[in-house]
C-alpha positions in Angstrom: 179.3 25.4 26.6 176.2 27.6 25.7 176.6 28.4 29.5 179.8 30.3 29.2 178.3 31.7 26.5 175.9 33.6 28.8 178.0 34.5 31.4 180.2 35.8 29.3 177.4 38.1 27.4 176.6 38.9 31.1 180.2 40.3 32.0 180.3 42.2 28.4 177.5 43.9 29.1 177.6 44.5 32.8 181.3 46.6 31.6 179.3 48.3 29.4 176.9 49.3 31.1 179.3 50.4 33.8 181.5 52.3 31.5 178.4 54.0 30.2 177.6 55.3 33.8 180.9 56.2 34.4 181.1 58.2 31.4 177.8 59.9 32.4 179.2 61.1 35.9 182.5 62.1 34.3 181.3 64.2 31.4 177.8 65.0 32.6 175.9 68.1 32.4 177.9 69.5 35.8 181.1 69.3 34.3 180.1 71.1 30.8 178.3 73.8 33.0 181.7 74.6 35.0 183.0 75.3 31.5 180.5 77.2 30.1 180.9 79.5 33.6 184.5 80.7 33.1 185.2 80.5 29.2 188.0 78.6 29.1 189.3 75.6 27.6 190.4 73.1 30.8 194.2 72.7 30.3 194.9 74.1 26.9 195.6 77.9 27.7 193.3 79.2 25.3 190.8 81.9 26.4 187.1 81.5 24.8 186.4 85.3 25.6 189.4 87.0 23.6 189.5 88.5 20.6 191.3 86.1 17.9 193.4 89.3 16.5 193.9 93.0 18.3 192.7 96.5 16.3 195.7 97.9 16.1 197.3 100.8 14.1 196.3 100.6 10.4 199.5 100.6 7.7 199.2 101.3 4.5 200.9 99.0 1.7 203.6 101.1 0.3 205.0 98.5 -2.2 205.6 100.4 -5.8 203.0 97.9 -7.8 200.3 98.1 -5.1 200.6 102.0 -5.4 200.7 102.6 -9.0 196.8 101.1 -9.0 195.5 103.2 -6.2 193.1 106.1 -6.6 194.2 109.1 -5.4 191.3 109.0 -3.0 192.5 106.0 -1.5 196.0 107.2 -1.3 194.8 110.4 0.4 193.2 108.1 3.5 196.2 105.7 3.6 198.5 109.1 4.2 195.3 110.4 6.7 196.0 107.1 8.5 192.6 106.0 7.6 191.6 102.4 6.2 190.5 103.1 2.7 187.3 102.6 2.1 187.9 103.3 -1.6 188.6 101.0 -4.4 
């Protein structure tokens, strides 16, 4: 009995050592530097080099409680177009 003992610490471990090398040739350094080349996420559709949210055109918050605590200075940029930079 102590036999099949060994031979089956010998199978465990020759699969485990095989599944370690196969998991070193899959995700080895070639196939992180093929995704570090084009910036993308393999499969999921998401580009790395964009921008989460585009500038775009600023509006102002014209809601009646928001305005009555604005400066005039701040109002005067919202109306300009401009982001406020004033309290």
């Amino acid at each position: 009995m102590n036999i099949r003992k060994h031979v089956l610490a010998a199978i465990v471990g020759g699969s485990v050592l095989a599944g370690a090398a196969i998991g070193a040739i899959s995700f080895g350094a070639g196939s992180l530097s093929a995704f570090a080349a084009t910036g993308t996420a393999t499969g999921s559709g998401f580009r790395m080099d964009t921008p989460a949210a585009s500038p775009g055109v600023f509006k102002p918050n014209e809601d009646p409680a928001h305005e009555a605590t604005e400066s005039a200075q701040r109002e005067a940029q919202e109306n300009a177009g401009q982001v406020p930079t004033v309290p």
